[in-house]
N, C-alpha and C positions, 0 to 999 in steps of 0.2 A: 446491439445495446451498447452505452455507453456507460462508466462509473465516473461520477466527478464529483472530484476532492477539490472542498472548500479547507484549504488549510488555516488555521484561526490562531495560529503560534507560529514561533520558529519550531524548525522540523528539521529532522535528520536521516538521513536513506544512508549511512555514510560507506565507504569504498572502504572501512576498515585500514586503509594508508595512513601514511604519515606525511606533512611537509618540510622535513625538518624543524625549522623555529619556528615557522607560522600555525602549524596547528597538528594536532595528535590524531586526526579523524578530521577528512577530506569529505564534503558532500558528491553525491553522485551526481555527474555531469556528461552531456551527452557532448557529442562530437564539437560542436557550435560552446559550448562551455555553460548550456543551458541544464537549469537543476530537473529533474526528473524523479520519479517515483516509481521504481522498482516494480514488474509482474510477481516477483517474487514473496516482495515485500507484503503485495495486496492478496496476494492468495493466502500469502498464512495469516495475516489478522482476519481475514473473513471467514476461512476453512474455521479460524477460532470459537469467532461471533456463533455461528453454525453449529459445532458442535458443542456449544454453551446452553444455545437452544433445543438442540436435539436433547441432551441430556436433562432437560426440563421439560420433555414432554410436547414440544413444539407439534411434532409430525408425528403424533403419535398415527394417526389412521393412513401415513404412508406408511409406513415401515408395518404395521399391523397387515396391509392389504397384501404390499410383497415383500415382507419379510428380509429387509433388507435395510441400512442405516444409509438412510438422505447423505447425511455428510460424507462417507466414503466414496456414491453415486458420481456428486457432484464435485468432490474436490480430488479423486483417486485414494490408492491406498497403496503404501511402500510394502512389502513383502519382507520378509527375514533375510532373504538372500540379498535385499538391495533393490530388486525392480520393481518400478513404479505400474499399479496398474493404472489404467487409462479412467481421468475423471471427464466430465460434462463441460465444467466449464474452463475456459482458456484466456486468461489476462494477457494486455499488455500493458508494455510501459506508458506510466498515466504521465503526460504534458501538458506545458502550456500551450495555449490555441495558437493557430498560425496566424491571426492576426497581433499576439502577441508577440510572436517570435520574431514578424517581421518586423514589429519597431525597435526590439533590442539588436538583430540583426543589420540596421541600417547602417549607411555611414561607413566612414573609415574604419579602421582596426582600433584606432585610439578609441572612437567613437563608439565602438562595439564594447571595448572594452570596459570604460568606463560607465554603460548601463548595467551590463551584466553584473558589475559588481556588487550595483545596487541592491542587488538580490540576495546576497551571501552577506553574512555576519558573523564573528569569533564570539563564541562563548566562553567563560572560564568556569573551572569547578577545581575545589581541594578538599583533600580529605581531613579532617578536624577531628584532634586526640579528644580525653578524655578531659584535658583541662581547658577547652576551648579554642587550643592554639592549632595553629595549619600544621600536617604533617608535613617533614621534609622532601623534599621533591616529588609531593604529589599532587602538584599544578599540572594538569590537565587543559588542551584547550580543543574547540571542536569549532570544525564552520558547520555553519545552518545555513537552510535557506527562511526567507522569510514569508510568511502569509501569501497564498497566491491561491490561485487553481489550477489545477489542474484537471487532463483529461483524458480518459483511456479507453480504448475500445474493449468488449466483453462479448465474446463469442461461448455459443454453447451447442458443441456437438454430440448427437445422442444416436448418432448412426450404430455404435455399437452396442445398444441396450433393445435390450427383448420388447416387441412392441407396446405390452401393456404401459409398460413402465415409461419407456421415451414417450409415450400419446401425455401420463400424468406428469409426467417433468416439463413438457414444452407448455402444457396448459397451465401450471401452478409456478414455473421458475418467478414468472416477472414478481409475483404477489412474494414467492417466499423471500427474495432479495430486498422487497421494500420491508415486509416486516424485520428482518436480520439486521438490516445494513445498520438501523441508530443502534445496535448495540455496540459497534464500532467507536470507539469514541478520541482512540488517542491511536496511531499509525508512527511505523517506524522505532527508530533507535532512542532511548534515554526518555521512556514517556513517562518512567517513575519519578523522572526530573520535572516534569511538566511540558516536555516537546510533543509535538506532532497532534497537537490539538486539531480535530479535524470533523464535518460533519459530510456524510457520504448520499448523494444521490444517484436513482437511476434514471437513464434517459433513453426510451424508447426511442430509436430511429424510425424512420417512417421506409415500411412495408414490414415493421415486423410485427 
């Protein structure tokens, strides 16, 4: 299966760095200096969506059948001690297609360079007292990336679940992802800003 992010804003996955003067929050960039979207990222906004659902009743007649909560199944569950038990599904980092990458990748280094760029933008934000005016040195700046898509593959391993259960996961995932996924709506860092607008598809590959 594939997840593909329609990004409909500027967006932020940021590296939590700083670049000195250029900005307070670096976006995430893969080896080639191409922006990328986080497995991490995508598993806790949907583990979200999922457990927004579950908690209204979504699945009710799994979890009635075996006694058990969907959203823990599929996304794991941490322990008090710290260890993760094993969930269903397995992200990766969501990119741009490789036909896009090879036209930002073409070309000289200048050449390279200067597309990529095209893609990242500085935002600014400050913090604003109670009479209007900007507070003192809280100029903030962040790079985004811009509008794009991306694309990620979406594996789901059910080898460690009791047969009844893996038979009703492998039949019902595709359906329960499509109903889930539009509760998704804003992805990444600073969405209460208005980033990471975003509208989420699944995409069956063929033989699954």
């Amino acid at each position: 299966m594939q997840l593909v992010f329609d990004m409909q804003s500027y967006w932020l996955a940021g590296t939590g760095s700083d670049a000195g003067a250029y900005a307070d929050n670096l976006a995430n960039k893969d080896h080639h200096g191409l922006p990328f979207l986080p497995a991490k990222t995508q598993k806790g906004q949907i583990r979200e969506a999922f457990k927004l659902a579950e908690d209204n009743g979504w699945f009710t007649d799994f979890t009635q059948q075996f006694d058990s909560k969907l959203t823990q199944i599929l996304f794991g569950v941490e322990s008090r001690d710290g260890r993760n038990g094993q969930g269903v599904l397995q992200f990766c980092n969501a990119e741009l297609s490789d036909n896009e990458k090879g036209f930002f990748l073409q070309g000289d280094s200048t050449e390279k360079k200067q597309r990529i760029n095209c893609l990242f933008t500085l935002l600014h934000s400050t913090a604003i007292d109670e009479l209007g005016k900007a507070k003192p040195y809280s100029l903030r700046s962040y790079e985004v990336a811009v509008p794009m898509t991306l694309h990620g593959k979406l594996d789901a391993s059910t080898q460690h679940l009791e047969p009844a259960v893996r038979q009703a996961v492998t039949q019902h995932l595709p359906t329960w992802l499509e109903q889930v996924l539009p509760l998704v709506t804003h992805i990444g860092a600073k969405k209460q800003r208005g980033l990471g607008e975003v509208n989420i598809r699944l995409v069956q590959t063929q033989g699954e």
